[in-house]
C-alpha positions in Angstrom: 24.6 58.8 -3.7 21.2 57.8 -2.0 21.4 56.6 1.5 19.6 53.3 0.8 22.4 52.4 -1.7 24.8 49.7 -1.3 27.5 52.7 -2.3 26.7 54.5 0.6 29.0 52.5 3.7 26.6 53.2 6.4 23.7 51.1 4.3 26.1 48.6 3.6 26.5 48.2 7.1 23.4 47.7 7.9 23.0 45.2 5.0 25.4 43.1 6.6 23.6 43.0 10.0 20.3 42.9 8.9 21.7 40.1 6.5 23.4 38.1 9.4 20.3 38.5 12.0 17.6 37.2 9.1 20.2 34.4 9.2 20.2 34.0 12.9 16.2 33.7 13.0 15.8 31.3 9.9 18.7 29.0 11.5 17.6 29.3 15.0 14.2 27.1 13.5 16.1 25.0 11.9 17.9 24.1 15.2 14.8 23.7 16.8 13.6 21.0 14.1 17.1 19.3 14.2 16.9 19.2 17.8 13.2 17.4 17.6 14.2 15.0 15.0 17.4 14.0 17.1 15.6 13.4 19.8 12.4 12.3 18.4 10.2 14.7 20.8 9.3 18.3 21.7 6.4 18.4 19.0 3.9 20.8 19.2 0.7 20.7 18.1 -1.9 17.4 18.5 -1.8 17.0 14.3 2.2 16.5 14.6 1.2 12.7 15.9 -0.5 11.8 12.9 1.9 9.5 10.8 3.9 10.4 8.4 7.5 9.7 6.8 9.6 11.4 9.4 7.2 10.0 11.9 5.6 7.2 11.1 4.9 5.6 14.8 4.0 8.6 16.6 4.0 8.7 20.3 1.7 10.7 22.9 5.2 11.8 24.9 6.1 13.1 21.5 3.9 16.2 22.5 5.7 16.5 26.4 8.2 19.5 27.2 11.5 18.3 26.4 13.8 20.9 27.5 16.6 20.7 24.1 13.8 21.3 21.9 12.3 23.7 24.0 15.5 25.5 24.5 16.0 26.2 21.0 12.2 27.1 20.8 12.3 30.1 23.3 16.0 31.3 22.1 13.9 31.7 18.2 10.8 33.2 19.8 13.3 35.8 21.7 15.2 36.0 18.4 11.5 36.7 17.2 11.0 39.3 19.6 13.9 41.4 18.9 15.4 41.5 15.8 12.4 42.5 13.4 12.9 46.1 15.7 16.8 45.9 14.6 15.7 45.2 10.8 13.4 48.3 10.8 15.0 50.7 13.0 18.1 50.2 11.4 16.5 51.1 7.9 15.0 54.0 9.1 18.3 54.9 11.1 20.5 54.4 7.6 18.2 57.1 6.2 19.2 59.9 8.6 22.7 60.0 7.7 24.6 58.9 11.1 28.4 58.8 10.7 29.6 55.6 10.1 31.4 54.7 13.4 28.4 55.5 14.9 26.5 53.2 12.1 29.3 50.6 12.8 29.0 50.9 16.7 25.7 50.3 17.1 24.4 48.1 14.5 27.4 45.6 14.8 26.9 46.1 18.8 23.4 44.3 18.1 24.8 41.7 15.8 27.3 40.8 18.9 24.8 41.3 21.5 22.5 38.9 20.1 25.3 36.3 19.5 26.1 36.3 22.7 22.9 36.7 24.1 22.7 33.3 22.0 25.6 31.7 23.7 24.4 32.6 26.7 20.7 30.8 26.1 22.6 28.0 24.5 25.0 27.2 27.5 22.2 27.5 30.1 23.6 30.7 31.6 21.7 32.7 34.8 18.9 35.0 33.4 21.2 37.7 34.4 23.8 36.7 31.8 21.4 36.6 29.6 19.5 39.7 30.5 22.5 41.9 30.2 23.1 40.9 26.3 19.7 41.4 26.3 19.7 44.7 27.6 23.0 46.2 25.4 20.8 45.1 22.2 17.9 46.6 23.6 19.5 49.9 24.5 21.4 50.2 20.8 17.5 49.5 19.5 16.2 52.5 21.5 18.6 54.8 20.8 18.6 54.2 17.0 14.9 54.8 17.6 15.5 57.8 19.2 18.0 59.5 17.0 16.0 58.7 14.3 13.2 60.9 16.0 15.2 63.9 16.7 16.5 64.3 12.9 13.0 63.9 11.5 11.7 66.6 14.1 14.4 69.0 14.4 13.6 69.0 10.4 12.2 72.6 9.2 
């Protein structure tokens, strides 16, 4: 069995939560596009005011800061942010051979962190909320980047 086969448990794990946070970033824009079409604002750039079928009486306070757009717009940028380090990491972690609590543990300890780092955003929580699902995600990113480190150099 190879390591980067979906035979091997500690892959499949990390299929799973590399699966479920390429989800999380591909929805989180959809939200954001929901979230201006309900409300018919938070557009970005000058060229979203030219007419069109969604739009076809544009508005100049289609281009202000409307905070539910917004919202959903930093929550995908800090999605952004973090998870592509999760997505490779975790590959590079699967190909060390870590035991598969310890696979389990960590990489489904970013999955969670990230939801409810999400929740968090979502319900308007205190940066510190926030920052402390931040942090746990963070931490289980660094130390899959450090484990990874010390098997490839205590390697003969």
């Amino acid at each position: 069995m190879t390591a980067l086969s979906i035979e091997n448990p500690v892959f499949q794990t990390y299929a799973i939560a590399a699966a479920l946070m390429v989800l999380k970033i591909m929805l989180q824009g959809w939200m954001t596009v929901y979230r201006m079409m309900k409300s018919n604002s938070g557009l970005a750039s000058p060229e979203d005011l030219r007419p069109g079928p969604l739009n076809p009486t544009p508005q100049p306070e289609q281009l202000e800061i409307n905070d539910y757009v917004d919202r959903s717009r930093r929550m995908h940028r800090n999605d952004l942010e973090n998870i592509p380090a999760f997505l490779a990491v975790g590959l590079l972690f699967v190909t060390v051979g870590p035991a598969l609590w310890l696979a389990q543990g960590l990489m489904y300890g970013f999955v969670a962190a990230r939801a409810v780092h999400f929740m968090a955003y979502a319900t308007k929580q205190s940066h510190e909320v926030r920052a402390t699902f931040y942090t746990i995600g963070s931490l289980i990113v660094i130390y899959m980047a450090l484990h990874v480190l010390a098997q490839v150099l205590a390697l003969p």
